[in-house]
Every structure is written in C-alpha cells, then in structure tokens.
KETISE-184639 format. One record per atom (N, C-alpha, C): x, y, z; residue number from 1; atom name. Coordinates in nm, 4 decimals, padded with zeros to 6 digits, m for minus. Layout:
ATOM, u, v, w, num, atome
ATOM, X, Y, Z, NUM, CA
...
end
This chain:
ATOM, u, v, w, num, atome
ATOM, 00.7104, m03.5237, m02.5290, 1, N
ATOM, 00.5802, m03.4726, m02.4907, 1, CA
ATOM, 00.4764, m03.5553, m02.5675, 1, C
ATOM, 00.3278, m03.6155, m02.4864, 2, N
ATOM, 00.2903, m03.7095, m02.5589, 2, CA
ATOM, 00.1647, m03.6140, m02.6451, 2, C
ATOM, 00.1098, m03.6854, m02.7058, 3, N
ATOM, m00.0052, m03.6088, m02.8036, 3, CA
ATOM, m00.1084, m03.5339, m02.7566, 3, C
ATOM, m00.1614, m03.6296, m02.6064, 4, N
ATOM, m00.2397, m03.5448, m02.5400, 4, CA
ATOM, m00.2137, m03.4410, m02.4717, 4, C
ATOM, m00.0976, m03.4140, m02.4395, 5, N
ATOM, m00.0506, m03.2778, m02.3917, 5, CA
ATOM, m00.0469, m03.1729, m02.5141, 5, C
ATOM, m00.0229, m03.2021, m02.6683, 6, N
ATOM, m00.0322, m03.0998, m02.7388, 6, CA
ATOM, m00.1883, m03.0502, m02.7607, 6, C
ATOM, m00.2579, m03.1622, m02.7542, 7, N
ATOM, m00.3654, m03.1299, m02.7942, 7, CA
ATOM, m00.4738, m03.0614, m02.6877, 7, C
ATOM, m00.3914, m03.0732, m02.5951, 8, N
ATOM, m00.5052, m02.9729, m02.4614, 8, CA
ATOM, m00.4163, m02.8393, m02.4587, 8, C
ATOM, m00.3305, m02.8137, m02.5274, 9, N
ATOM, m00.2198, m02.6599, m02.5711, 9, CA
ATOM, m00.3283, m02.6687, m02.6609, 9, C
ATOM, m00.3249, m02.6921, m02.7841, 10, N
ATOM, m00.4082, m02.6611, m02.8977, 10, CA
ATOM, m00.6083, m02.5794, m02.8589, 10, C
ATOM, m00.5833, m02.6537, m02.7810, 11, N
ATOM, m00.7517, m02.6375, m02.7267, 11, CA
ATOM, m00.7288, m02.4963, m02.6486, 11, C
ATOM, m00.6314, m02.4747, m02.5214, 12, N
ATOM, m00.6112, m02.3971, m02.4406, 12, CA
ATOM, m00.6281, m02.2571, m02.5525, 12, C
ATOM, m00.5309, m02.2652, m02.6594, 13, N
ATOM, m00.4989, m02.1955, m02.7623, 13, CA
ATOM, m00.6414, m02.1568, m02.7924, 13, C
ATOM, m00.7052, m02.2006, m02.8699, 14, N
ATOM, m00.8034, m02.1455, m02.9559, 14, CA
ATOM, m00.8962, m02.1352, m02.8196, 14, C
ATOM, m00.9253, m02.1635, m02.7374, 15, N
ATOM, m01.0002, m02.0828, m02.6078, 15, CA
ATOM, m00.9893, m01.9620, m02.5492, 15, C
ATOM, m00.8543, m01.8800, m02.5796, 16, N
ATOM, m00.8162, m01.7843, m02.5132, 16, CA
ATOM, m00.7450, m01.6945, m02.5853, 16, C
ATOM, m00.7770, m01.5680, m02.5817, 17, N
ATOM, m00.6912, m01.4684, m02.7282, 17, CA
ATOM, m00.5576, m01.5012, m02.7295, 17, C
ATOM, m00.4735, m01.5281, m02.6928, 18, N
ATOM, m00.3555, m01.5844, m02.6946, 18, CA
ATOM, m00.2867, m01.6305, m02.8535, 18, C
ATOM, m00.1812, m01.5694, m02.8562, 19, N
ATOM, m00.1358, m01.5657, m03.0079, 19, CA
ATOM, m00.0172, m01.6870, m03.0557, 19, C
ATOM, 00.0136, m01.7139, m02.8663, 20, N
ATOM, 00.1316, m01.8160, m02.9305, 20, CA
ATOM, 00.1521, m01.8708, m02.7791, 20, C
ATOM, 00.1748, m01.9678, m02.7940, 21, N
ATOM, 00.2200, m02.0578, m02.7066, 21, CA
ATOM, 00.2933, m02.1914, m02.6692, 21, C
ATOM, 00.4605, m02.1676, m02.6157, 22, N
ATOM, 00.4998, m02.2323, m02.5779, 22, CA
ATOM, 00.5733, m02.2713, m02.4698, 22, C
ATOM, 00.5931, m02.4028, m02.4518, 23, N
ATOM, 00.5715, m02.4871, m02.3400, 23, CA
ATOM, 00.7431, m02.5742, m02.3605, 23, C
ATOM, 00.8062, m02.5923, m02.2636, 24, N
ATOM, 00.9640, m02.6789, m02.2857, 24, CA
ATOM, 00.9153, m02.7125, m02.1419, 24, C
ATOM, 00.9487, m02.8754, m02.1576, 25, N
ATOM, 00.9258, m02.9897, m02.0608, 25, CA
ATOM, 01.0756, m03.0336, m02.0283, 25, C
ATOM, 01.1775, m03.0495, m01.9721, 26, N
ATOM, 01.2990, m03.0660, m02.0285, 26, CA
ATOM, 01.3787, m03.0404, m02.1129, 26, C
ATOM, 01.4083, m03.1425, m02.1913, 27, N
ATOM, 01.4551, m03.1216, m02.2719, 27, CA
ATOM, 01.4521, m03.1200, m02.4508, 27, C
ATOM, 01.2519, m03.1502, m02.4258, 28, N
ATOM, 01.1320, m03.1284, m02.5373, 28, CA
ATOM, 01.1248, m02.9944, m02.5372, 28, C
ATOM, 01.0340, m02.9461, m02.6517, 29, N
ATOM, 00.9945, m02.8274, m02.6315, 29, CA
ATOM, 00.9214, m02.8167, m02.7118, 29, C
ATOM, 00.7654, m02.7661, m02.7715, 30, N
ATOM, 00.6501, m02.7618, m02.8314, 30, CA
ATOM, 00.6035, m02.5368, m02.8449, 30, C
ATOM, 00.6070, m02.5680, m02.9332, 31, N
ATOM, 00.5523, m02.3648, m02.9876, 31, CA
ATOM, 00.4388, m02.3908, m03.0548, 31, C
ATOM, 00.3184, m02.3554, m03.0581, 32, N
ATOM, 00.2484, m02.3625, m03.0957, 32, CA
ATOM, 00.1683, m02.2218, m03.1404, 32, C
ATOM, 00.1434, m02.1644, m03.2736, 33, N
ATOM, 00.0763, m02.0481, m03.2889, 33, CA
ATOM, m00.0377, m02.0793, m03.3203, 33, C
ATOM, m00.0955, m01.9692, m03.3740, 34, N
ATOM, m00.2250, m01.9106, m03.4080, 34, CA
ATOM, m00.2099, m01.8837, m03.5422, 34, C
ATOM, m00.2745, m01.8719, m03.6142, 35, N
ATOM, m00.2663, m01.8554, m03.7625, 35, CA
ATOM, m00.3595, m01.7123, m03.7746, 35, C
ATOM, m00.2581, m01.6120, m03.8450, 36, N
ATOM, m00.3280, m01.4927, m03.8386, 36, CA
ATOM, m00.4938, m01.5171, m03.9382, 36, C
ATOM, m00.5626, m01.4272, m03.8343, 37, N
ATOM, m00.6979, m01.4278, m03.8995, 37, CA
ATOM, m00.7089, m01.2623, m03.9618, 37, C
ATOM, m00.6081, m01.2250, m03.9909, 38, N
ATOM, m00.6592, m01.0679, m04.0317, 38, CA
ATOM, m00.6862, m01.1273, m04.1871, 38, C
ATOM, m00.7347, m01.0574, m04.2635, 39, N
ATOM, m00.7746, m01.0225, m04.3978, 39, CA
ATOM, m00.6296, m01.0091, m04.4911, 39, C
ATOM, m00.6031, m01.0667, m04.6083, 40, N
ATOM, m00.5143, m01.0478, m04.6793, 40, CA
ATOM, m00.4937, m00.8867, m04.6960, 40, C
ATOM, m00.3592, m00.8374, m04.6676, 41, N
ATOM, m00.3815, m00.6976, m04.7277, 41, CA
ATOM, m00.3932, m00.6559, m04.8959, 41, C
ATOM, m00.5071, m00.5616, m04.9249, 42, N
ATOM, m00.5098, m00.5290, m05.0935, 42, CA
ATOM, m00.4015, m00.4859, m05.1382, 42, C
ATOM, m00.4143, m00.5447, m05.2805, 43, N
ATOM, m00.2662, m00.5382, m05.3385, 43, CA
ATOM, m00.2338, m00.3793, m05.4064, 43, C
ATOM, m00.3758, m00.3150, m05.3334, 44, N
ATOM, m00.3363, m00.1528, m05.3945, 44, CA
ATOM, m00.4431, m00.0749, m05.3217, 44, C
ATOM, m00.4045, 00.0190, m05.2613, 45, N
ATOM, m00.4627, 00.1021, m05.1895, 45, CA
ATOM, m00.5470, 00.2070, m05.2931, 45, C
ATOM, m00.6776, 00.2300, m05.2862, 46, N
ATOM, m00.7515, 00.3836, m05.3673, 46, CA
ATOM, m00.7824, 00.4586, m05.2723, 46, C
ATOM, m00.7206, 00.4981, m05.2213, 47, N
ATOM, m00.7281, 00.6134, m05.1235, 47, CA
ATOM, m00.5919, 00.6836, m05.0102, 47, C
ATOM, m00.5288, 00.7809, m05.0730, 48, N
ATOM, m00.4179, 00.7924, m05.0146, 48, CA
ATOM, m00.4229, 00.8902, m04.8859, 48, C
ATOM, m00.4159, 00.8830, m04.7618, 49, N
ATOM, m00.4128, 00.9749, m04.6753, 49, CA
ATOM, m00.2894, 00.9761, m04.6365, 49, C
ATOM, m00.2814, 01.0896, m04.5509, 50, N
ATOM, m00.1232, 01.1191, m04.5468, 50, CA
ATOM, m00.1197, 01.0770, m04.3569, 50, C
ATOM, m00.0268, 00.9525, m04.3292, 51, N
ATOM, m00.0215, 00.9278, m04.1803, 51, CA
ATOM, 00.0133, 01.0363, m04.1092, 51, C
ATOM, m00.0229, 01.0208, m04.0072, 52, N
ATOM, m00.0147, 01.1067, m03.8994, 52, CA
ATOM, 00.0690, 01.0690, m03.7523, 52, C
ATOM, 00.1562, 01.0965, m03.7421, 53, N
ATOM, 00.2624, 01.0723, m03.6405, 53, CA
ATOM, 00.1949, 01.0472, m03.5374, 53, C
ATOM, 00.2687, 00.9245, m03.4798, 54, N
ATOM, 00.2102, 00.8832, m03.3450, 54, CA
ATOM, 00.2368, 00.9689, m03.1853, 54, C
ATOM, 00.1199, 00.9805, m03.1188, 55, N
ATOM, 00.1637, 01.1056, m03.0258, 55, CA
ATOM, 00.2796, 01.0527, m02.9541, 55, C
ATOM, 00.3606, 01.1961, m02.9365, 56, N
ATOM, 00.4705, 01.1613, m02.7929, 56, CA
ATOM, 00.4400, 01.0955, m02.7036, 56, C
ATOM, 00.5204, 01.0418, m02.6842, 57, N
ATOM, 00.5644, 00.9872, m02.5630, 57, CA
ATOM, 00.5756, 00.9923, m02.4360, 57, C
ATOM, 00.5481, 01.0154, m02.3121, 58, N
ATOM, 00.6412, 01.0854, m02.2163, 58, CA
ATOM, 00.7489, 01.1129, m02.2373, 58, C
ATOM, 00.8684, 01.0211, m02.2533, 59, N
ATOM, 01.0087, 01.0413, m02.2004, 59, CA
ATOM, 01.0259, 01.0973, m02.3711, 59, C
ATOM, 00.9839, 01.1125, m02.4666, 60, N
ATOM, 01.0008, 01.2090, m02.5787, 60, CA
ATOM, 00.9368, 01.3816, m02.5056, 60, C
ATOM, 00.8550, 01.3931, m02.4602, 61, N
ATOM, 00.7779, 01.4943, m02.4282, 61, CA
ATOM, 00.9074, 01.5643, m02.3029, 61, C
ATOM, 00.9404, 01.4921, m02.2107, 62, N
ATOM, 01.0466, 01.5501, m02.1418, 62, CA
ATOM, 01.1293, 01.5883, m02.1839, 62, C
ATOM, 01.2243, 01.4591, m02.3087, 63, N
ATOM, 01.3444, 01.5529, m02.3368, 63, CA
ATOM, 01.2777, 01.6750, m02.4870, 63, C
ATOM, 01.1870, 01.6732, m02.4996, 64, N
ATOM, 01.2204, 01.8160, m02.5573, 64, CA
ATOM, 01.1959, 01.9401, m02.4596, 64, C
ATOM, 01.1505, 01.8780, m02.3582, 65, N
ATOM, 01.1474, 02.0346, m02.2494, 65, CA
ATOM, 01.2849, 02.0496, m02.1811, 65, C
ATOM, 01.3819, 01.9377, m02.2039, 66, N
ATOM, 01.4574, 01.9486, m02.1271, 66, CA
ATOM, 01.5728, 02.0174, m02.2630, 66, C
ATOM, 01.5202, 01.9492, m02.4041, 67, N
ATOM, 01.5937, 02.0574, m02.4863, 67, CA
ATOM, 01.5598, 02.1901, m02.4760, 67, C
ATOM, 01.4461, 02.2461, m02.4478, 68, N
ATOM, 01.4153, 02.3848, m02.4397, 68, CA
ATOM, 01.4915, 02.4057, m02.3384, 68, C
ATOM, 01.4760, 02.4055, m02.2273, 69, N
ATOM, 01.5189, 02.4423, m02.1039, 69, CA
ATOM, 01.6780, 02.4973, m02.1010, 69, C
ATOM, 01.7471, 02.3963, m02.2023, 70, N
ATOM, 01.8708, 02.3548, m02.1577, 70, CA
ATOM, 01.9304, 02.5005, m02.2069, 70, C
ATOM, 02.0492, 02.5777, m02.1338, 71, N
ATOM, 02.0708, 02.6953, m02.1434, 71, CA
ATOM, 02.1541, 02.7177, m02.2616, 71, C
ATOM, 02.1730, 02.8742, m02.3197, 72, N
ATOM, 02.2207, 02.8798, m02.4321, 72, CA
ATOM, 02.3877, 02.9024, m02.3959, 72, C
ATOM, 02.4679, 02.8665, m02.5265, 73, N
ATOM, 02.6194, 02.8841, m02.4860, 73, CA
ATOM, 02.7181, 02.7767, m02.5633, 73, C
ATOM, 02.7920, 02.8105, m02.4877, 74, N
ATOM, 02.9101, 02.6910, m02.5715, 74, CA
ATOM, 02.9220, 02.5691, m02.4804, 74, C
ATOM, 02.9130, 02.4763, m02.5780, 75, N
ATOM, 02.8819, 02.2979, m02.4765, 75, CA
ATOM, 03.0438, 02.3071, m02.4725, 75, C
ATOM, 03.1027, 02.2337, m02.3703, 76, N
ATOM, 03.2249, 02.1595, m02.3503, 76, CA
ATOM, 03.1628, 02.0021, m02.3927, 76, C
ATOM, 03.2319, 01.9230, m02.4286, 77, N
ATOM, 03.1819, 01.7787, m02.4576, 77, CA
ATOM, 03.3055, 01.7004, m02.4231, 77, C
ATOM, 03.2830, 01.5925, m02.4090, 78, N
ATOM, 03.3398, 01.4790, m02.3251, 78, CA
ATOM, 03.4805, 01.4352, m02.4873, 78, C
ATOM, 03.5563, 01.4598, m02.4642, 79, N
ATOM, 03.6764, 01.3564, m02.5635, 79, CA
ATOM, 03.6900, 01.2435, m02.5963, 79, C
ATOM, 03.5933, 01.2118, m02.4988, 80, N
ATOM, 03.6665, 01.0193, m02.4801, 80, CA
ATOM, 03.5166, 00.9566, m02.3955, 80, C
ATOM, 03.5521, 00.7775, m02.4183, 81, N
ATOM, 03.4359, 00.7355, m02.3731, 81, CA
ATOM, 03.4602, 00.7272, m02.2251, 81, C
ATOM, 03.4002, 00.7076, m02.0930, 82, N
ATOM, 03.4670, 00.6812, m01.9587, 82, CA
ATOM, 03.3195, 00.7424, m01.8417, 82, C
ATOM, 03.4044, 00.7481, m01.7561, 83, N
ATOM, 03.2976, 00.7901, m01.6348, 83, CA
ATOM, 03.3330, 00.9584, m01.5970, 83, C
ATOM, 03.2049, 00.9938, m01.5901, 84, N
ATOM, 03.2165, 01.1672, m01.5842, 84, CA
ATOM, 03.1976, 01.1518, m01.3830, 84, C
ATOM, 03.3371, 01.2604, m01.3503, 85, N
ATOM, 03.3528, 01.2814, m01.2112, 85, CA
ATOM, 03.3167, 01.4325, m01.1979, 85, C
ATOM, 03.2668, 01.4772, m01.0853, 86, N
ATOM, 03.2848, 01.6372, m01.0954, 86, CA
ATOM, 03.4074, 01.6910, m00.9920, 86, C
ATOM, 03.4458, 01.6020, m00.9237, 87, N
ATOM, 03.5267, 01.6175, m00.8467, 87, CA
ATOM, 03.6734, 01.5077, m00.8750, 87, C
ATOM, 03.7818, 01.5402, m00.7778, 88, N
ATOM, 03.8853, 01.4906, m00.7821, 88, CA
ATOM, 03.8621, 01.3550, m00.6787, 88, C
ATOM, 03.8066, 01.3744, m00.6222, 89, N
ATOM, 03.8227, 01.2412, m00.5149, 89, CA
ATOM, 03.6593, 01.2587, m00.4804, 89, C
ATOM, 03.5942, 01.1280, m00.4143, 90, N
ATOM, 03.4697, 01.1503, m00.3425, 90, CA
ATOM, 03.4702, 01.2675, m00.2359, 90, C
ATOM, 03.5495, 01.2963, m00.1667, 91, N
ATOM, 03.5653, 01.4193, m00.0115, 91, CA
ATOM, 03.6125, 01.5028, m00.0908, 91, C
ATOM, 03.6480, 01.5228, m00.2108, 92, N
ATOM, 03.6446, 01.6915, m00.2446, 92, CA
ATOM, 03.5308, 01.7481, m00.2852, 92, C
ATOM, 03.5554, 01.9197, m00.2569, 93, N
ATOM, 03.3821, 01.9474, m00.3464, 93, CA
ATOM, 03.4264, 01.9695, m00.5346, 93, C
ATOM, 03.3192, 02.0200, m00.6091, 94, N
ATOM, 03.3722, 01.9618, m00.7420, 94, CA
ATOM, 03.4589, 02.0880, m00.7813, 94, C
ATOM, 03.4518, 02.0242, m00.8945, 95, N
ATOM, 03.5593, 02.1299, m00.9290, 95, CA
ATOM, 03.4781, 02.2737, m00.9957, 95, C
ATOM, 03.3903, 02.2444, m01.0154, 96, N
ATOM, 03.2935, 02.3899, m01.0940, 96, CA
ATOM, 03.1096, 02.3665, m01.0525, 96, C
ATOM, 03.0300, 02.4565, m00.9873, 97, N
ATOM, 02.9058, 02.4418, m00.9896, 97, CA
ATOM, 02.8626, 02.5793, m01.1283, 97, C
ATOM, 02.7241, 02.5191, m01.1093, 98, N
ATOM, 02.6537, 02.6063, m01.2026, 98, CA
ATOM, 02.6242, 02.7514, m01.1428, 98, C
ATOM, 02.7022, 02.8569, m01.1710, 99, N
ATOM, 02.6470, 02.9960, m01.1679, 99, CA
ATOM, 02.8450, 03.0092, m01.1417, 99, C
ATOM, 02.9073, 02.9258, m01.1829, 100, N
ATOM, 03.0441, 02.9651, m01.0860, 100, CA
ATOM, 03.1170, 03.0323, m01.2583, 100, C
ATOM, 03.2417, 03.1518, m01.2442, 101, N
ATOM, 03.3219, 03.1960, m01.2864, 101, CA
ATOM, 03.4142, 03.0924, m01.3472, 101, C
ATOM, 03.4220, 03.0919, m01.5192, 102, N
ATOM, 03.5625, 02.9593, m01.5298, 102, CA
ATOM, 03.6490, 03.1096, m01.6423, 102, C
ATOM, 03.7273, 03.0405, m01.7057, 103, N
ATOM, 03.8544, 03.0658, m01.7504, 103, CA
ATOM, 03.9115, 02.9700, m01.8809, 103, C
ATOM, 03.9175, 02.9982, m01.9754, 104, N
ATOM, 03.9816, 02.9035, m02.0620, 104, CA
ATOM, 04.0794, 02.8117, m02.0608, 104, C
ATOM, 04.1030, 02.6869, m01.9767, 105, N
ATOM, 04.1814, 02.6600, m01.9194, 105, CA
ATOM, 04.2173, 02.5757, m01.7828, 105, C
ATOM, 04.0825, 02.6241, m01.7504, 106, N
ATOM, 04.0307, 02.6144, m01.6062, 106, CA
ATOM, 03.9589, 02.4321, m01.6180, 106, C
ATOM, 04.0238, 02.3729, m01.4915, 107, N
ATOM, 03.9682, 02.2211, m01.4628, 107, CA
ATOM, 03.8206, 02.2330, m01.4577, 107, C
ATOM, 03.7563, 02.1094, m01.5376, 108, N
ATOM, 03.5894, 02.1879, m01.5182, 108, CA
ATOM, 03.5835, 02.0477, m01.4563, 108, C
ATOM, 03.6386, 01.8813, m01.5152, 109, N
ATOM, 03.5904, 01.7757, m01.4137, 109, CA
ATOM, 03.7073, 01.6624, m01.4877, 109, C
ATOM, 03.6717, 01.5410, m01.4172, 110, N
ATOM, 03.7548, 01.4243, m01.4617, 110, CA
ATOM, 03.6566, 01.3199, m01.5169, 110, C
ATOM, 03.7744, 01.2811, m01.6802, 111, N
ATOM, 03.6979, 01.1445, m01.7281, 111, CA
ATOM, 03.7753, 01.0500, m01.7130, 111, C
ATOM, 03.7158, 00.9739, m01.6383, 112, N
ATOM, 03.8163, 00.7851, m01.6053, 112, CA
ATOM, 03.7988, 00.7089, m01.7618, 112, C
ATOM, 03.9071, 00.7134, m01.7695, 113, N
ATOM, 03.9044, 00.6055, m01.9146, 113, CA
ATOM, 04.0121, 00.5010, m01.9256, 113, C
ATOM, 03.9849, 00.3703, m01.8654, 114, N
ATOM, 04.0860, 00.2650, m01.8293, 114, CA
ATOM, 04.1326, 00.2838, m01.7222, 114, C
ATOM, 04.1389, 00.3261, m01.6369, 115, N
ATOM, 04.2079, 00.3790, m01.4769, 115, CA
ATOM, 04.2527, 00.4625, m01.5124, 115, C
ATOM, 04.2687, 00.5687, m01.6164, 116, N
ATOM, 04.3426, 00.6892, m01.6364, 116, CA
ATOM, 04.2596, 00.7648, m01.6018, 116, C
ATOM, 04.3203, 00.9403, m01.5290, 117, N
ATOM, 04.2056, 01.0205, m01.4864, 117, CA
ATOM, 04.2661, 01.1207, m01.5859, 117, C
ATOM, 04.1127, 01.1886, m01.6986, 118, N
ATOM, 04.1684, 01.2937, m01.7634, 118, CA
ATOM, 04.1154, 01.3876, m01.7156, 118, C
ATOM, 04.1845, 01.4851, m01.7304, 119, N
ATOM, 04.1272, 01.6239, m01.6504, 119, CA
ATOM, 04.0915, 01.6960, m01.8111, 119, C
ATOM, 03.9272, 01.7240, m01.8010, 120, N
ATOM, 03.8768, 01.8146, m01.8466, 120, CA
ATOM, 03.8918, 01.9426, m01.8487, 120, C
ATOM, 03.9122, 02.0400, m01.9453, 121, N
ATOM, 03.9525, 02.1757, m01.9361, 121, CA
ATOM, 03.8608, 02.2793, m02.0204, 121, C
ATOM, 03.8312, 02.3262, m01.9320, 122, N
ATOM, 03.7121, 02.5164, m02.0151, 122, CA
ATOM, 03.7916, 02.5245, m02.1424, 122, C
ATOM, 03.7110, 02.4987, m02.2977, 123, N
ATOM, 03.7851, 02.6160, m02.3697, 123, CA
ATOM, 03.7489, 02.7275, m02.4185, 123, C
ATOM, 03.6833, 02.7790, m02.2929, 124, N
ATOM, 03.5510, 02.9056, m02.3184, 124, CA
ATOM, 03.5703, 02.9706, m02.1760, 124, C
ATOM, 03.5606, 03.0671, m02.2231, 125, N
ATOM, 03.5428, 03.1478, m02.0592, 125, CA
ATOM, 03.4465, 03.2102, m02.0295, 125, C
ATOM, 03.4167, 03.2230, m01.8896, 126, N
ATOM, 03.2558, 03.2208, m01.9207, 126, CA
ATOM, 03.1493, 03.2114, m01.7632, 126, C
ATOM, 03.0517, 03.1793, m01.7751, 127, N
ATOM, 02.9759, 03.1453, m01.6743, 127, CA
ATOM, 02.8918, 03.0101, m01.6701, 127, C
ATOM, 02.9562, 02.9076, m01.6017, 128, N
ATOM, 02.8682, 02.7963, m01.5799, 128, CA
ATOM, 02.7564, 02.7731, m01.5600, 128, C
ATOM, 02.6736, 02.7724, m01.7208, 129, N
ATOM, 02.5400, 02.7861, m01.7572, 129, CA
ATOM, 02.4797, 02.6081, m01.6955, 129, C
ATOM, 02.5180, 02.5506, m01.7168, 130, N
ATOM, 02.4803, 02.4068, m01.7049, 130, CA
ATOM, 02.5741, 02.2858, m01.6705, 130, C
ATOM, 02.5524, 02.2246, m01.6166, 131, N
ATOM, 02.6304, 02.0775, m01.5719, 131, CA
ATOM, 02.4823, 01.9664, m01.6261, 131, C
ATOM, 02.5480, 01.9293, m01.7484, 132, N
ATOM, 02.4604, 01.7807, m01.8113, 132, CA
ATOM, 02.4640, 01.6840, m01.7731, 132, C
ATOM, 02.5723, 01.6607, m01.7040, 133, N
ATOM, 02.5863, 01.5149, m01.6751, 133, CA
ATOM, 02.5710, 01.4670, m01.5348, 133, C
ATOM, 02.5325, 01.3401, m01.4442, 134, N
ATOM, 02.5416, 01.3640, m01.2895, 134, CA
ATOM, 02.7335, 01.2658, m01.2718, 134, C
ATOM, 02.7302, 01.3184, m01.1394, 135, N
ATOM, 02.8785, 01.2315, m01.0580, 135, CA
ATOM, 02.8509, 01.0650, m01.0843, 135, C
ATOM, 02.9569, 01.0568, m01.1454, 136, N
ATOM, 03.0033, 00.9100, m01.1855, 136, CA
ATOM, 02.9057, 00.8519, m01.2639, 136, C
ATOM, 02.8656, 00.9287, m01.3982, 137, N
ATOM, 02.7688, 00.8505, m01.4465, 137, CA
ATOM, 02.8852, 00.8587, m01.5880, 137, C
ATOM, 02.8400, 00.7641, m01.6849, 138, N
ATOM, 02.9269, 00.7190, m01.8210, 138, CA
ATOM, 02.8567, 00.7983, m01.8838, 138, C
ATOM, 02.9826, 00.8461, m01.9812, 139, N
ATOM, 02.9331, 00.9532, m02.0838, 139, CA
ATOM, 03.0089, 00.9138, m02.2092, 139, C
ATOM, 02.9992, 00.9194, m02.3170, 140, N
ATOM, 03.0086, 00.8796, m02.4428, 140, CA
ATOM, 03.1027, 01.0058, m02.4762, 140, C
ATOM, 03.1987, 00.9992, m02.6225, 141, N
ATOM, 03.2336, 01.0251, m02.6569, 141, CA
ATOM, 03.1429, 01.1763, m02.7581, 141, C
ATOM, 03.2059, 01.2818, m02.7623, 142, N
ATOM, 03.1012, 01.3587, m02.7601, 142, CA
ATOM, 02.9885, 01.3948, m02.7656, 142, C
ATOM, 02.9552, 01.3463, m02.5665, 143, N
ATOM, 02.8339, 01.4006, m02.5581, 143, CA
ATOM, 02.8595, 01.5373, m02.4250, 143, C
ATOM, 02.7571, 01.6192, m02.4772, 144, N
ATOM, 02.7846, 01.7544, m02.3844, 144, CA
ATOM, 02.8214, 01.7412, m02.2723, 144, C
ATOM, 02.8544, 01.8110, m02.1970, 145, N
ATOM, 02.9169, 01.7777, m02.0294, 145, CA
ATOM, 02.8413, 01.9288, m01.9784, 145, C
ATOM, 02.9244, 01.9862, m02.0286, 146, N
ATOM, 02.8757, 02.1203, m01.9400, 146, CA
ATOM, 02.8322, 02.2614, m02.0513, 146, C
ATOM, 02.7571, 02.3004, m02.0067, 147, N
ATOM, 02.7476, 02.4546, m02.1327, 147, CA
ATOM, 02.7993, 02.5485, m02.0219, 147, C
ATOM, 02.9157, 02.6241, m02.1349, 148, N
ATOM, 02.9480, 02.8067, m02.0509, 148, CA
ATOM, 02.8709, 02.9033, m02.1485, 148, C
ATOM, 02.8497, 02.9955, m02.0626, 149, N
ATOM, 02.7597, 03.0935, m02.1354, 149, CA
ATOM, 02.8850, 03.2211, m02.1266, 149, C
ATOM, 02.9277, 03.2966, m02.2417, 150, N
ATOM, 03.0542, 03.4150, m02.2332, 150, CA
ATOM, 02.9943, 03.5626, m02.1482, 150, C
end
C-alpha cells in the first residue's frame, strides 16, 4: 500500500468521528487508530457515590416475568446433555401436556444423547404444572424440563 493511500485514511480519520480504521488490500493490510482524547483519569477520586445499576434490559425484564410466572412445584430436570422430545416419534402425540395427571414413574419425554433415546421418568406425582422446554430443542444437563405440582 503506497503512502498516499495511508495518508488520505489518516485524513478520512481525523474528518469523521470514527475511532479506528482498517483497510486490507490483498495481501497488505494497514489499522489505523485514533489516539484517545479523553482526559487522564485522577489518580484518586474525593467523592464517593455509590453506582447505580444499569437499567434492565428487555430480555432481563422478560425472564424475570417469566421467573415469576413460572409455576410452583417440583422441577423434573434433564440428566444428560441432548435434544428434549415430547413425544416418541414426530406422528405421536406427546407423552404428557400441561394440566395432564402423571405418576411417579410415568414417561414424561425423550432425551437423544448420541442416537440413544432416554426415556425421561416423573419422580413426583402430581399435576403437570409446566413444560419448559419446546419439541426438539437442546437442553443442558440440569436444566428444568417440566414442573409437577403434588
């Protein structure tokens, strides 16, 4: 890259708020920054206020409504890492909806882990307060699957 190409970057640079800029021509390549203009920070603060947390988020603001929301009871949680099924095959219906009767014991869904299918089992009996997870989505090693409520 010849000189006059850095030096119309350099110019471009200090023309435009732009903090950094670079440019690869082949198998050249040129970075060019900005040199911070803030103020050295003081080497000691006289005045201590106490920070103040930055506001939520959306997707913080949801999941705590979705922690409120989420019903009370005993979680079943996943054993193993793999893909959460609610059913046995795509054309079956699942094996448990929410408001349905289980049994300690009772198939609640399948986790694929390596081509193996494990069958999930109630160890609560109860009423199917919640289904956490959706069909064929990956679920981690204990994370909730389903809450029964006794």
């Amino acid at each position: 890259m010849d000189l006059r190409k850095i030096k119309t970057l350099i110019q471009l640079l200090q023309e435009s708020e732009l903090a950094e800029i670079e440019v690869t021509d082949g198998e050249q390549s040129v970075r060019i920054s900005r040199a911070s203009q803030a103020p050295p920070a003081p080497a000691m603060q006289t005045l201590a206020v106490a920070p103040t947390p930055p506001p939520a988020t959306a997707e913080e603001m949801a999941q705590g409504e979705a922690e409120q929301a989420e019903p009370q009871g005993e979680q079943v949680t996943s054993p193993m890492v793999g893909t959460f099924y609610a059913a046995s095959s795509p054309t079956s219906p699942p094996f448990v909806r929410v408001g349905d009767r289980v049994q300690a014991g009772d198939v609640l869904c399948v986790v694929e882990a390596m081509k193996t299918m494990n069958y999930i089992e109630s160890e609560h009996s109860g009423e199917v307060a919640a289904i956490l997870v959706e069909n064929a989505e990956p679920v981690e090693y204990g994370q909730p699957l389903f809450v029964i409520r006794a």
